[in-house]
Each structure stands twice: as structure tokens, then as C-alpha cells.
C-alpha positions, 0 to 999 in steps of 0.5 A, a space after each residue: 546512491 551516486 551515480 545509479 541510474 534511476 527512473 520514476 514511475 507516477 501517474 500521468 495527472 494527480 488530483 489532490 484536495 477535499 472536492 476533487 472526487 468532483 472531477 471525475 466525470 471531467 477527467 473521462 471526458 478528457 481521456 475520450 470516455 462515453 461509457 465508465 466501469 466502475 470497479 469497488 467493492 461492497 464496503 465502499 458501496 454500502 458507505 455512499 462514496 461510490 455516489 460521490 463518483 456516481 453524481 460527477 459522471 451523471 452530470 457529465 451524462 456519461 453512460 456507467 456500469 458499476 462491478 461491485 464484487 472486489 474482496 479484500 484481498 483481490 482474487 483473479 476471480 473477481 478481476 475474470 468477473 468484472 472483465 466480463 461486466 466490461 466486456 457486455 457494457 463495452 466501456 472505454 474507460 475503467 475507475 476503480 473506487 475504493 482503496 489497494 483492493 478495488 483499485 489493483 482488481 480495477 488495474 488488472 481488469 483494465 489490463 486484461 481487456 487489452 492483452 488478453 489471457 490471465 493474471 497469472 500469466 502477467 504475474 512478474 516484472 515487465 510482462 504486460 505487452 501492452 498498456 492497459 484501458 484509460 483508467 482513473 483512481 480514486 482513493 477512499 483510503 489514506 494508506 495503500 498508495 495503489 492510486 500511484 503505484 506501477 503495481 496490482 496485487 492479486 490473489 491466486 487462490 488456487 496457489 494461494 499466493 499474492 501475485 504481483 504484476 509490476 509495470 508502467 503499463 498499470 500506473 493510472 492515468 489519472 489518481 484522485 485523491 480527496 480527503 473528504 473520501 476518508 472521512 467516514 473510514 472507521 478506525 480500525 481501518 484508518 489504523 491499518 491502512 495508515 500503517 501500510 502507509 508508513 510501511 511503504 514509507 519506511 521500506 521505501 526509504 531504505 529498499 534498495 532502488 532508492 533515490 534522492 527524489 524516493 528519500 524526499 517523498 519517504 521522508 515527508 511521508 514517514 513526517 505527516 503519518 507519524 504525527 497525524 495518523 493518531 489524530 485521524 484515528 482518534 477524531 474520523 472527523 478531522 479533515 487536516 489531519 486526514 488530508 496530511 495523512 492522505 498526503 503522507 499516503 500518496 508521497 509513500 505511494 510514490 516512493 515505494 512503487 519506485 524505491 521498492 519494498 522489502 522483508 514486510 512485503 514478503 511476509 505480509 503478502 504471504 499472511 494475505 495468502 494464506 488467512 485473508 488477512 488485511 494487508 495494512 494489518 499485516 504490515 503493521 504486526 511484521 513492521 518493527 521487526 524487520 525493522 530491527 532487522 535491517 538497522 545494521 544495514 541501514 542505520 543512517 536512514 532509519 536515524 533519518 526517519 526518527 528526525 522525521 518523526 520529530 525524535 531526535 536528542 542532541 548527543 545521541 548515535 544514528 544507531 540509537 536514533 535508528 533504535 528510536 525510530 523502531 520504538 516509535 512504531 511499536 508505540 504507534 502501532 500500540 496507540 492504534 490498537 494493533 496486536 504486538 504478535 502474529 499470534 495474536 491476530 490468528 496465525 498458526 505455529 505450524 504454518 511458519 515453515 511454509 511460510 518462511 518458503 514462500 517469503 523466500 520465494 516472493 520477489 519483494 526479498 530481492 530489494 530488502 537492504 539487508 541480504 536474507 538468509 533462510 535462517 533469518 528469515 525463519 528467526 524473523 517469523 518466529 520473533 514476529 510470531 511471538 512478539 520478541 522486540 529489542 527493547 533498549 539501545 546503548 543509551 538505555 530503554 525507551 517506553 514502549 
């Protein structure tokens, strides 16, 4: 790590704390707005949060249109059909609601109103000549980090692949972050999107762009989701455990979109692709394995992520530590109702192998600690599909 040259992405002003969605209004004005296109999608519409945003700019007596059409995995359809919402309202500044769906859609919305063309001809590293419209998000998840990132995820429904436009030029200008936002989240949600947290926080932490600053943040993220996200699960209704978990959220957001992200990445957005499935859930089912995995190249920093989570023994190996950390998530995703295999959650046997080409194709490979061969990867879906974990270390078996 010594001596590499590092940048960090963030947004230009963050807002965190219960209320701060009361701030929206104020921080158009400040980016010289008369006029807002909100981009959400109907869940969060239907759940009375887009009201919350709604009554600050009223107050404000900014004029705004509402695009409410995101799905759940963004299509470069929703994004052409909000543009052309914003290009008839000819609003200035863009607010994208809701958690990494609506706001990726809301980046690219923004983006494409001030270059031009189609997501796809941006889909890549750097290729965004110019910076997108004033743009604010507000997180209503405590799991995609999105709010933070230099990242939008879209699909290309055509290909059915997961196009990522990565540059500064989409890291809002402003990110919100208001706990009281998760509060109705239901639990099947909070269990994904708190898990995509940890995965951002996990991969993070041992991708190859890391830092020391990335480490801090994937440290403290991996340190409140892990104690807390079973609490939030558990009681909607708490607010300091929602508030650390969406702390935990946005410090993995933060390490991520500047650490980069690896193999779980790479199969899960190709899961998103192919059956619609729900990011956080994808990440979830794939996590442990590709932990494993990458614990030979990475023992120190995984052995560092089970002190994080409160795991460690006196006497014991980074290896078996490293091993501790992997065990924890299986427990974790167990306690959170996720399926242990992908074949549990839908996916097909004969779609592996297309699968595996794809996953080799996606750029998130490229920053994975350990070098990933085809065959690899083939033994990765394939364990991940049946559910086949280590289950012990040199010491012994943990419970799982």
C-alpha cells in the first residue's frame, strides 16, 4: 500500500441525521434550483417518504415534477423516460429518492441531460465528458452507498447486462442521509440492503485500490453493520440501530467507490442481469464464498474485519481469524433469512456457464485480491450454487 498513488472520490456535502431530509429544499436553493425532478420508484412513493422530500421543497416554493417508474434493477429505458419527463419540466436540479436504484437512474438522468447519447455509450471508466445536472440523494436504504459513490448501475436489457458508468462526474453534489428514512424499510429489505452494505465494506476492504483512509472506513463499516443490522432487522422501529447501520452504510459506500469491488460484484451483477434479482440479495448469497476464496491473498485484512466484528480469541491465527470472519457472515446471512445457495433463490444449473463468461467479462474482476482464473471462476458459481462452505479451520469447526 505504501507508496501508491491514491485519490478519494465523495460528494461534495454530506447530511447525516434523523431530520436531515428536512434540508432538501434549503440545499437546491443553494445549488441555484427553482425547479426539481425527483426520480424514485413506486415503493417508495406508495411508502409516504417521497412526501418527506415533497413538503421541504413546498416550503421552499420550488416548482417540482415527480418520475416515479425506477424498477429494481434500472433499465436504460427508465432512465431515456425520466429524461424525457426533465427535458418537458426543464428542471435544473435532479433528486433522486429512494435507495441504489432510483438514485443510479437519477445519475444517469442528470448525466444524460448534459452530454447527450445513451447509457451505454458511457458504460466504462472515465467516459463521461462532462459533469452531470446539480444532483442531490436522498438514501431511504442503509445499504447501497450509491448516495456517495462515483458509480451508476444500469441495466441494458437488450444484452441483459449490468452497465457500470463509473466516474466523478456522477458523485452527487449533495447526499442525505436520514435514518428516520429507513425506519418503515421492511425486513426482507433491510436484510439485503444491509448485507450489500457489508459486502461493499468487506470488498472494500481487501480490493486492490485500498488504502489507508478505504481501510478506516471499511473497518468502521464492517464494525456497526455487523452488530447492529440484526437488531434493525429485528425491531424496524429502532432508530440507533438504523442510524449505525446507515452510518455503517454510507462509511462502506465511501470505501468502496474508491477501493473498488471484486468477484461478488462480478456475479452478482450478472444475477441482476439475468433473473431481476435484488442486488443486495445477490451479494448476500455469493458473499462467503468469494470470501474464502480470496482468504489466501488476503488473511491479514479479513483477520482484521473478524476483530471489527468483535471475534477475535487470544491465541488465535490470522488464517483462522480470517476463517472467523467468513462464519460470521454465513451466520449473519442465516439470522437474516438469506438462502445459503443460489439454487435456492431461482438460479438455473444451465445458465452457469454463461454466467461464468459474463462474470469474467465484468470489470469489478479486474480489482479482486486474488488473480481469477476461468476455472475458478467456474468452481466459484458452482460452489455458491450448491451451498458447498469450508466449514472449519485449523482449530476446529466453528457454528454455523
Amino acid at each position: 500500500m505504501d507508496g501508491k498513488l491514491t485519490w478519494l472520490y465523495a460528494p461534495r456535502r454530506m447530511l447525516f441525521g434523523c431530520g436531515s431530509v428536512k434540508a432538501v429544499g434549503e440545499e437546491v436553493i443553494r445549488l441555484g434550483g427553482k425547479r426539481v425532478l425527483i426520480v424514485t420508484d413506486p415503493g417508495v412513493l406508495s411508502a409516504g417518504l417521497v412526501d418527506r422530500v415533497l413538503e421541504s421543497l413546498k416550503a421552499k416554493d420550488l416548482e417540482v415534477d415527480v418520475f416515479s417508474e425506477v424498477q429494481a434493477n434500472p433499465t436504460s429505458e427508465n432512465v431515456s423516460d425520466g429524461l424525457s419527463m426533465l427535458g418537458k419540466g426543464g428542471a435544473p436540479v435532479v433528486v433522486g429518492v429512494g435507495g441504489g436504484s432510483a438514485i443510479d437512474a437519477g445519475k444517469m438522468i442528470a448525466a444524460l441531460a448534459t452530454n447527450g447519447g445513451e447509457v451505454r455509450d458511457y458504460d466504462g471508466v472515465d467516459l463521461l465528458p462532462k459533469r452531470m445536472l446539480p444532483y442531490i440523494a436522498v438514501n431511504t436504504t442503509a445499504g447501497t452507498g450509491s448516495e456517495v459513490s462515483r458509480a451508476a448501475v444500469i441495466t441494458d436489457t437488450e444484452r441483459k447486462w449490468k452497465m457500470q458508468i463509473v466516474t466523478e462526474r456522477v458523485t452527487p453534489d449533495v447526499a442525505i442521509d436520514d435514518p428516520l428514512m429507513t425506519v418503515s424499510l421492511p425486513q426482507a429489505a433491510t436484510a439485503q440492503t444491509g448485507m450489500d452494505a457489508l459486502t461493499h465494506a468487506i470488498e472494500g476492504l481487501v480490493g486492490r485500490n485500498d488504502s489507508y483512509l478505504t481501510d478506516g472506513l471499511a473497518l468502521t463499516a464492517i464494525d456497526l453493520i455487523s452488530k447492529n443490522l440484526r437488531i434493525a432487522y429485528a425491531d424496524g422501529g429502532n432508530v440507533d440501530a438504523r442510524t449505525k447501520v446507515m452510518y455503517g452504510q454510507a462509511a462502506a459506500g465511501l470505501a468502496f467507490t474508491n477501493a473498488g469491488v471484486g468477484n461478488v460484484h462480478a456475479m452478482a451483477h450478472q444475477l441482476g442481469a439475468t433473473y431481476d434479482m435484488a442486488h443486495g440479495l445477490a451479494n448476500a448469497v455469493i458473499l462467503p464464498y468469494v470470501m474464502e476464496f480470496n482468504l489466501i491473498a488476503r488473511e491479514g485484512k479479513f483477520a482484521a474485519a473478524a476483530r471489527a466484528m468483535g471475534l477475535e480469541v487470544p491465541g488465535l491465527s490470522d488464517r483462522s481469524l480470517a476463517f472467523r470472519a467468513c462464519s460470521a457472515v454465513v451466520a449473519l446471512n442465516r439470522d437474516l433469512g438469506i438462502p445459503r445457495s443460489l439454487r435456492e433463490v431461482g438460479v438455473r444449473e444451465e445458465d452457469l456457464g454463461m454466467l461464468v463468461d459474463k462474470s469474467l467479462e465484468d470489470g469489478c474482476v479486474t480489482l479482486n485480491p486474488r488473480t481469477t482464473s476461468r476455472k475458478e471462476m467456474e468452481e466459484l458459481w458452482r460452489r455458491a450454487f450448491d451451498g458447498l462452505l469450508q466449514e472449519q479451520t485449523e482449530e476446529g469447526i466453528f457454528d454455523l
